[in-house]
N, CA, C and O of each residue as an XYZ file, in Angstrom:
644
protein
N     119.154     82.279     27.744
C     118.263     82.743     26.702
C     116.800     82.611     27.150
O     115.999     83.466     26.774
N     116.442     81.699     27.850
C     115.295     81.379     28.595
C     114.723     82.188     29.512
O     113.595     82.632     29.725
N     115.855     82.269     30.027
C     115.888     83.595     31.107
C     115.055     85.321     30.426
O     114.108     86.021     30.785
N     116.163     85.372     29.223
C     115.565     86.730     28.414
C     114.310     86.781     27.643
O     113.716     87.789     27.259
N     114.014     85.607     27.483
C     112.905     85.529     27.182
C     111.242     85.545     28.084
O     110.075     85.841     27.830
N     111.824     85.173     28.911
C     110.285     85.297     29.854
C     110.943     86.603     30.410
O     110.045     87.230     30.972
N     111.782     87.083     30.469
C     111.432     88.852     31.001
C     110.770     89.305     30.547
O     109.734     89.814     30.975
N     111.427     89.214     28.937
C     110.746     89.840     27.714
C     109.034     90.045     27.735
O     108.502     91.109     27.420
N     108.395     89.012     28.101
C     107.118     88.091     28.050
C     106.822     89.123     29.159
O     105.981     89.985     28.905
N     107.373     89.122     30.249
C     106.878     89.554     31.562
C     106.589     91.286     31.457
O     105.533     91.878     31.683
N     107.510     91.678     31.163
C     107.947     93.088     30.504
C     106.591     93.757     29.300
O     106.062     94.853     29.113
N     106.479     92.425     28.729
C     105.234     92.625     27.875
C     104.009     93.374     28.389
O     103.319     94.360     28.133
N     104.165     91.907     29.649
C     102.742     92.011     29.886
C     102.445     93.339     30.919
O     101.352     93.885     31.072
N     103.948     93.762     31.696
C     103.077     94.672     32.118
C     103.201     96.535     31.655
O     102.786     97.649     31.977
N     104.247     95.691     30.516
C     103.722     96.823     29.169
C     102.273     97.128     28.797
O     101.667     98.192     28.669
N     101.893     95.767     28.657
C     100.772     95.800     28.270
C      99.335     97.118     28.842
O      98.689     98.087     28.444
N      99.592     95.973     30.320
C      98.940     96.655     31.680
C      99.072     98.533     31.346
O      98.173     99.252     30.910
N     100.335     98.894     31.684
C     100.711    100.284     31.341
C     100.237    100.885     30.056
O     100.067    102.104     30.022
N      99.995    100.121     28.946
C     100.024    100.658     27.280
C      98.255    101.159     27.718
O      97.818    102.256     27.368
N      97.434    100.173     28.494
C      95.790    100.769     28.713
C      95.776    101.481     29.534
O      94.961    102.392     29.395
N      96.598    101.491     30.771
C      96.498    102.748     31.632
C      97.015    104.092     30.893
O      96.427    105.150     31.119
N      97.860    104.056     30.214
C      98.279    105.445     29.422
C      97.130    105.860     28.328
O      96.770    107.002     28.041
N      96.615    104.507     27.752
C      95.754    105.164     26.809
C      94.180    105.688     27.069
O      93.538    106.469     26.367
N      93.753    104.990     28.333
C      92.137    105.274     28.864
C      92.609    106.592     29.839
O      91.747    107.467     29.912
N      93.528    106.778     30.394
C      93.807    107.836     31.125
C      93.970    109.436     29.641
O      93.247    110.413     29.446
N      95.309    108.930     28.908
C      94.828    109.757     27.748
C      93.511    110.492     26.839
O      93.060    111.542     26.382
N      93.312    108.975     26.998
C      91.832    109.678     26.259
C      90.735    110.254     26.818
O      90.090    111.173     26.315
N      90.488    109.637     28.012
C      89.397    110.195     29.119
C      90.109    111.913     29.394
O      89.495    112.978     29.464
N      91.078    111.742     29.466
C      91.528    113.592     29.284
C      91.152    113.966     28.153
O      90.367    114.902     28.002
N      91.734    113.186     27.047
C      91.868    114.443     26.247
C      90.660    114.778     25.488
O      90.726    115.560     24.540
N      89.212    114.057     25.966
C      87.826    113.959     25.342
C      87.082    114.644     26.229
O      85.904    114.837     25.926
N      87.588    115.160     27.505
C      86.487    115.837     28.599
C      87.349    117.053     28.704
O      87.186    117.869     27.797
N      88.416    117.405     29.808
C      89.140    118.046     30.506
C      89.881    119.084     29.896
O      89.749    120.281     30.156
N      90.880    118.457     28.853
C      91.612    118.742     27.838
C      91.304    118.634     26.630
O      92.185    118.704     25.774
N      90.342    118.492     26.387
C      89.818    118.805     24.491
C      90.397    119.419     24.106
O      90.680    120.389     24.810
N      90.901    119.351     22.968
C      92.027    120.691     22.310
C      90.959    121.857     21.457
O      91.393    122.862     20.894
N      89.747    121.530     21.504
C      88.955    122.201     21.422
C      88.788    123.436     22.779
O      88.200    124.493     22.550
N      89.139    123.255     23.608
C      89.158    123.825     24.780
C      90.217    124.694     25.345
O      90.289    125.860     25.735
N      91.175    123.466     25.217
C      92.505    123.844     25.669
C      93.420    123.637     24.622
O      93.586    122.513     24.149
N      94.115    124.767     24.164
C      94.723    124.313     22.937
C      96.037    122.749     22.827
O      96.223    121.936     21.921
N      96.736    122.920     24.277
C      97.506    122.513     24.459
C      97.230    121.047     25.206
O      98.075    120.438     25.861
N      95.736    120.577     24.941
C      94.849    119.697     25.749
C      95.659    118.633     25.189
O      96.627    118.447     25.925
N      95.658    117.628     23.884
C      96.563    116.211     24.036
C      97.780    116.366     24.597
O      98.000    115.345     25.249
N      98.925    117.321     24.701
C      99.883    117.729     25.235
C     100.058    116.771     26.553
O     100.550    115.672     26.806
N      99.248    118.012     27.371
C      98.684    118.039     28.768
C      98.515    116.391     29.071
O      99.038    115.738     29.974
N      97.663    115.972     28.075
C      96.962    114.442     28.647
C      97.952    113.833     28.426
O      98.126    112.834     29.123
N      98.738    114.089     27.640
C      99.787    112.364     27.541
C     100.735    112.677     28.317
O     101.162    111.605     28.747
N     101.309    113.497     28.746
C     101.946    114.091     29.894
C     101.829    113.677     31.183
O     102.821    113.246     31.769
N     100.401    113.764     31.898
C      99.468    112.995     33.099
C      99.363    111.597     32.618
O     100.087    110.939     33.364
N      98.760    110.744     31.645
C      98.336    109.498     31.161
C     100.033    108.779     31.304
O     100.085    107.718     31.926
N     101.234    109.288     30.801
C     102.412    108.670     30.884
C     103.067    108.625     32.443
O     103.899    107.827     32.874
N     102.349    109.860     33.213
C     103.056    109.842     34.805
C     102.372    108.889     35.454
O     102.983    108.288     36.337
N     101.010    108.536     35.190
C     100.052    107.585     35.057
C     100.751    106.223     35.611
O     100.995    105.676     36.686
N     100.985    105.938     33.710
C     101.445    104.360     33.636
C     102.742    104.277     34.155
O     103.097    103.246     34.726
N     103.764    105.577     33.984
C     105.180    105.251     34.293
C     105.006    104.876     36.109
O     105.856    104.107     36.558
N     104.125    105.318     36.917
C     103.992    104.364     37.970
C     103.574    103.090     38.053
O     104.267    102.379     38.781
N     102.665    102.591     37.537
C     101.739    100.960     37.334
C     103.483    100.294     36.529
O     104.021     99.226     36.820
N     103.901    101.133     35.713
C     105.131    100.095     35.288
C     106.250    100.364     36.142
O     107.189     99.571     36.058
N     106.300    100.871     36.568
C     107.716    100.580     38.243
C     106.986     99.663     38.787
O     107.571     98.580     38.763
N     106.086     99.624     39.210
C     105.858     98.665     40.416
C     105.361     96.986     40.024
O     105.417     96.024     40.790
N     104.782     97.001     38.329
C     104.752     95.952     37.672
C     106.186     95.435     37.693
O     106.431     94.421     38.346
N     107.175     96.080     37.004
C     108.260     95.824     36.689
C     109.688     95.480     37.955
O     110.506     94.596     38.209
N     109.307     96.715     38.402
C     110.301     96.047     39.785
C     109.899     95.031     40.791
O     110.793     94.406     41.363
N     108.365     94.742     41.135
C     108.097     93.637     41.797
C     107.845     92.250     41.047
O     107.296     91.349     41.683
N     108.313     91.996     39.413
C     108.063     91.214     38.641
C     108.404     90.876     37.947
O     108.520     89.651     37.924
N     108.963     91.861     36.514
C     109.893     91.401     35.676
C     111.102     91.705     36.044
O     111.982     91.190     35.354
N     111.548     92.585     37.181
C     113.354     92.242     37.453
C     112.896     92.444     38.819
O     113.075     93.459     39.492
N     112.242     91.301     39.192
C     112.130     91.224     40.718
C     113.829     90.189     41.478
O     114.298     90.135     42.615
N     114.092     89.795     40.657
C     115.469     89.193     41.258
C     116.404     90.031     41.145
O     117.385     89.642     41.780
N     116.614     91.263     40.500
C     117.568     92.312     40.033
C     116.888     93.356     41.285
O     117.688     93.749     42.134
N     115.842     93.678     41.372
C     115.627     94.621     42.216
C     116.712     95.115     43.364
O     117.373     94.307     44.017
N     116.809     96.586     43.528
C     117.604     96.799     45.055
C     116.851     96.691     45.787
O     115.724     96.386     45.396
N     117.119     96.901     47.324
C     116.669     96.673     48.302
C     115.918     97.650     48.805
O     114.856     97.565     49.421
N     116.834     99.026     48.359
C     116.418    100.597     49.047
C     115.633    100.993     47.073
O     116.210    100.974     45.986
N     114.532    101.223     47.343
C     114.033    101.311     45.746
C     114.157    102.503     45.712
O     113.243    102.807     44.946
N     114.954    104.020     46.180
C     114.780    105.253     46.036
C     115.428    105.197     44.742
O     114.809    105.191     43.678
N     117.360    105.136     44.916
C     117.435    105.119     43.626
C     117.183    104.247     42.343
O     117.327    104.606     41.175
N     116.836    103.204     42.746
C     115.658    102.714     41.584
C     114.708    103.092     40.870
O     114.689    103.191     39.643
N     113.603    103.394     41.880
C     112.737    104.711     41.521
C     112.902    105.915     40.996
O     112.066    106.480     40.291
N     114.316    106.492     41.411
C     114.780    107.634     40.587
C     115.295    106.847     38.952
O     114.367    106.734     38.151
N     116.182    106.520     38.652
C     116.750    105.803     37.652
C     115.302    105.636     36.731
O     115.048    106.373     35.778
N     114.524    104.674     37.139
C     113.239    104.206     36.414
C     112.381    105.391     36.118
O     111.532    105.187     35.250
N     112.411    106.548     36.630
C     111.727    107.837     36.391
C     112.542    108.492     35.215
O     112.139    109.227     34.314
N     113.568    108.105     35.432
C     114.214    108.876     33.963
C     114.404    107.949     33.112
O     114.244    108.467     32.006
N     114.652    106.878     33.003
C     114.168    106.480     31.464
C     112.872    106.395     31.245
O     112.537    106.578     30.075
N     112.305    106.245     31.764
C     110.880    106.424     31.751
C     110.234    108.127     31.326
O     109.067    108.194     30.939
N     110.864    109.100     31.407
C     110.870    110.132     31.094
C     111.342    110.068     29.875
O     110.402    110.482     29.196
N     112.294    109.784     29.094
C     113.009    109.369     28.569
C     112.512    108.666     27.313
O     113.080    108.782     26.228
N     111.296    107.847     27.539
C     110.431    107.212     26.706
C     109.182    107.717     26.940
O     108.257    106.955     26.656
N     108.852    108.981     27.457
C     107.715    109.994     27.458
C     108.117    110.733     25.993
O     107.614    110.771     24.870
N     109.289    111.287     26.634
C     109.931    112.557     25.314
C     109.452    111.945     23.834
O     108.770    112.652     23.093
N     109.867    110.524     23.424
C     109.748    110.086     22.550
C     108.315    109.648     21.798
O     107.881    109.652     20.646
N     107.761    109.207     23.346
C     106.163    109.248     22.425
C     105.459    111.077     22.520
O     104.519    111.493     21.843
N     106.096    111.719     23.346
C     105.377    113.399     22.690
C     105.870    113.801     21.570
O     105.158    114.335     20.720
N     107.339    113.576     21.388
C     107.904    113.733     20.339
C     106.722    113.280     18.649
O     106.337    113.955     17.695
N     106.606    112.364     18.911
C     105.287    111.822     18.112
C     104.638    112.376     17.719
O     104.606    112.928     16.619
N     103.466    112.347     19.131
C     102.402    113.319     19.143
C     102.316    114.330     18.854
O     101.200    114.682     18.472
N     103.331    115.263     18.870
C     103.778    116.653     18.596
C     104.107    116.740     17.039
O     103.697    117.756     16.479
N     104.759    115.855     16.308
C     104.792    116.022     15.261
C     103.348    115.622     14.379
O     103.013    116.220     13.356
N     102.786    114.793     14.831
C     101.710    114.278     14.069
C     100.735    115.506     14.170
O     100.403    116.069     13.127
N     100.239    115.967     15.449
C      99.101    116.910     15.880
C      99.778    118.147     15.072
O      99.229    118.440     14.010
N     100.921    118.908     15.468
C     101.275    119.983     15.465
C     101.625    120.529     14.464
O     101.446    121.655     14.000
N     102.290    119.411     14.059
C     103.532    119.856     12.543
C     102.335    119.481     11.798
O     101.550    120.252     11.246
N     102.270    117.761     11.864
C     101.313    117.840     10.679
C     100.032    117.922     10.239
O      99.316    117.547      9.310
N     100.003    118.595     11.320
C      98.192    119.019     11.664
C      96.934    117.868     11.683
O      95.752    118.175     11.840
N      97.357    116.699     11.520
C      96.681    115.562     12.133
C      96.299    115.621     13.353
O      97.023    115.312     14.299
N      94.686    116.174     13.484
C      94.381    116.616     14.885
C      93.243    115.443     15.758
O      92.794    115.569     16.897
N      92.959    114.143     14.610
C      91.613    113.845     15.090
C      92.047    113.109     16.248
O      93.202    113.127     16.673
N      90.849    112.298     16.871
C      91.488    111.842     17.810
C      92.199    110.173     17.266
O      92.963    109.527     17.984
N      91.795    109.777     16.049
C      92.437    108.715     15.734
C      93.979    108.818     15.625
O      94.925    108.137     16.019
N      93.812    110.053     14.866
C      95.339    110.367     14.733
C      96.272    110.451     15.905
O      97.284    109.802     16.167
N      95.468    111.731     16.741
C      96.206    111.322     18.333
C      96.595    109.770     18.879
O      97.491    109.424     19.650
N      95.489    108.908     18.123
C      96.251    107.494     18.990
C      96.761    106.923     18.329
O      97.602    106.116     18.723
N      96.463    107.100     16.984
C      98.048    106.540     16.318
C      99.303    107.145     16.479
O     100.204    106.309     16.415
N      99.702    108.330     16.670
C     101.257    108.949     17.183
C     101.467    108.191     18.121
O     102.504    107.535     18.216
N     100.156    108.149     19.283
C     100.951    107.938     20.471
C     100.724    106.827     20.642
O     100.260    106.525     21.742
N     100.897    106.024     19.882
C     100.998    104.220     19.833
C     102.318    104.059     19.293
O     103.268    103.422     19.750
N     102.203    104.872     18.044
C     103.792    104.722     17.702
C     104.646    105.363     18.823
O     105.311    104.459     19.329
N     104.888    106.486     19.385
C     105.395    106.876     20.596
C     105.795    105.796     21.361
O     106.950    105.474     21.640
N     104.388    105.065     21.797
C     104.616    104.169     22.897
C     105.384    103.070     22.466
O     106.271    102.786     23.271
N     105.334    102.276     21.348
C     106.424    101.468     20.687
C     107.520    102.153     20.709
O     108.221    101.908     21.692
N     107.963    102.991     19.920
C     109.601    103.271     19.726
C     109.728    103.499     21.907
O     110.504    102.896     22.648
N     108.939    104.279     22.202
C     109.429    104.664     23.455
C     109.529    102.860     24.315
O     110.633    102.777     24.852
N     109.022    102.065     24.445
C     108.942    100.928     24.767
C     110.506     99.989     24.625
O     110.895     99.324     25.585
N     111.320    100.051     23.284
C     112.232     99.735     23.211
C     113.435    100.426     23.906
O     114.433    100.107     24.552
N     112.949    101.303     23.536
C     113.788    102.358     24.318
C     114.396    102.033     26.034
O     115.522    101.884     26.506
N     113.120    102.025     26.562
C     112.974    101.721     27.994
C     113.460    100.482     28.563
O     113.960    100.260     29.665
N     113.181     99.627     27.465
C     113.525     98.020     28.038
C     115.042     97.963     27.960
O     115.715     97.612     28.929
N     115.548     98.299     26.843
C     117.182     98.434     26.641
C     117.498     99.549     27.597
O     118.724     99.640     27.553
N     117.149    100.222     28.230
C     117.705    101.147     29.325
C     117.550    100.279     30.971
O     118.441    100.167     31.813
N     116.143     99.760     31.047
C     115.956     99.488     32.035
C     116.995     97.958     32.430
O     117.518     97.490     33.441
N     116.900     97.617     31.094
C     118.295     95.982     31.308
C     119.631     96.326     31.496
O     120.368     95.542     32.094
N     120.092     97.499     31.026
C     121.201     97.505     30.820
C     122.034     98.480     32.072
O     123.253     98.472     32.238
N     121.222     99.146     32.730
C     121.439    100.450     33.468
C     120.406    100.333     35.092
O     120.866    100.537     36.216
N     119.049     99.980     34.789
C     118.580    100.276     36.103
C     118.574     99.006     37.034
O     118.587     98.889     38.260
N     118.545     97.948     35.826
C     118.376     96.747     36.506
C     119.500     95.802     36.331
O     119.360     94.620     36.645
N     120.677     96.289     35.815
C     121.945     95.547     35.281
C     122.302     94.756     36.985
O     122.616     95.388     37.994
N     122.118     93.104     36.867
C     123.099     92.834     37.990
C     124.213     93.838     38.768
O     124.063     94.215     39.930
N     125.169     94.139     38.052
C     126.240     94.712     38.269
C     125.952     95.874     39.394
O     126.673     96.154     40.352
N     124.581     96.534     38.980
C     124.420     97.752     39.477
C     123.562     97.300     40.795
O     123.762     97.971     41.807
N     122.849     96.481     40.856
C     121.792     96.104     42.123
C     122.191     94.874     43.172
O     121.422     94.278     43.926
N     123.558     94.679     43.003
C     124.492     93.749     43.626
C     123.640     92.068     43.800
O     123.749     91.221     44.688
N     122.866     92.090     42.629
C     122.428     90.634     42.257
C     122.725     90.059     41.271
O     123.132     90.614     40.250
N     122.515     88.429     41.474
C     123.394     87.779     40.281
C     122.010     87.435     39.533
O     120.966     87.460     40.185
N     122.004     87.102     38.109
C     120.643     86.452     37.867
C     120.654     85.146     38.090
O     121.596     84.355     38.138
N     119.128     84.948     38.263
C     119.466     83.496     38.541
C     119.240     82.632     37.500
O     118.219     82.830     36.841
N     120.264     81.329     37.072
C     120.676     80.551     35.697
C     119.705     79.801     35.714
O     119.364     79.371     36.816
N     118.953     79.401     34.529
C     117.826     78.510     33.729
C     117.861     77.915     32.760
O     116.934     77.335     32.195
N     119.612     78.049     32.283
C     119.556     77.035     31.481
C     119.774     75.977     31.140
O     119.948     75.342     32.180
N     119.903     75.225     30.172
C     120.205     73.294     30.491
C     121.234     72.918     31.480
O     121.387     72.010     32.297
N     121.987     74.140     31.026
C     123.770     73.050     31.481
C     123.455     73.199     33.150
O     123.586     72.274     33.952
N     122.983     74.658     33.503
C     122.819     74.509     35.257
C     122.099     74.050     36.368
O     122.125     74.006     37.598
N     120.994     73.508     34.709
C     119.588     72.574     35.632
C     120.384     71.162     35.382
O     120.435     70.455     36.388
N     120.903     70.728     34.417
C     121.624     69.715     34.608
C     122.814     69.144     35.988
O     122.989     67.959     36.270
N     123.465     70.254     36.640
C     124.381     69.917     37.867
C     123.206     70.097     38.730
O     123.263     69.123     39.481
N     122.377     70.652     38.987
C     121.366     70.709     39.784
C     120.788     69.077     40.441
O     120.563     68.685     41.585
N     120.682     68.313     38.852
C     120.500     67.563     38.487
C     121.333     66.043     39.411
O     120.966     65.185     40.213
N     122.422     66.365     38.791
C     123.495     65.424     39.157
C     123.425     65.709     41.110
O     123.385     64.683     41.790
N     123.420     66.521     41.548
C     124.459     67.106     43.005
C     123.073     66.524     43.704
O     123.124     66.058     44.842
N     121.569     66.588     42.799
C     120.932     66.205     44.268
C     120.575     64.334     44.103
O     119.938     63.603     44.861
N     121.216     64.052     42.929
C     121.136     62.203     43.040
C     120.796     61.848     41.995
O     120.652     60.647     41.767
């Protein structure tokens, strides 16, 4: 449980890391480049780039850190795998954005960052339950995790005196 918990923590943080790279990359688009004043399809566009963005800073947060003991060795298909749920939890925060901007014509830019905050939450759960269960599952990266809790720090305990 100890164990799931500082992933969790770890996962956070470089959620975190990723949640400002998606959003200063977002917005710096979608206030210069992509104005939807400009380009109709301009927040689109930006959270599109701003998510290819962070979905790199969070592979390399995440595989060298929060499942750095799960990691494979050859990171291609890792990297592939982590690109699609990670895609995966794009869909869901455009999904958002798209309804908030489009459908419901909530165009300002506050509004834009509230969709795509909510986006980035629902998409966030999303990702972590994909990335535990599928990209980084022991089973699949031929690693065991390694145990932290009482009973195995306890023989630890005993075996060295």
């Amino acid at each position: 449980m100890r164990r799931l918990i500082a992933q969790l923590a770890r996962f956070g943080v470089v959620g975190a890391v990723g949640f400002v790279v998606d959003t200063t990359v977002f917005n710096v688009l979608r206030i210069t480049v992509l104005d939807p004043d400009e380009v109709h399809s301009g927040p689109f566009w930006a959270k599109v780039i701003s998510t290819v963005v962070a979905i790199f800073v969070n592979w390399m947060g995440n595989r060298y850190w929060t499942f750095r003991e799960q990691r494979r060795a050859v990171a291609t298909r890792e990297g592939i795998e982590f690109v699609v749920v990670s895609l995966g939890g794009m869909v869901i925060a455009l999904a958002c954005l798209g309804v908030s901007h489009y459908v419901m014509g909530l165009t300002s830019v506050l509004a834009d960052n509230v969709a795509n905050i909510v986006g980035l939450v629902l998409g966030t759960v999303f990702r972590f339950w994909l990335y535990k269960v599928w990209v980084y599952h022991p089973e699949r990266t031929g690693s065991e995790p390694v145990a932290t809790d009482v009973a195995h720090e306890g023989r630890a305990l005993d075996s060295t005196g």
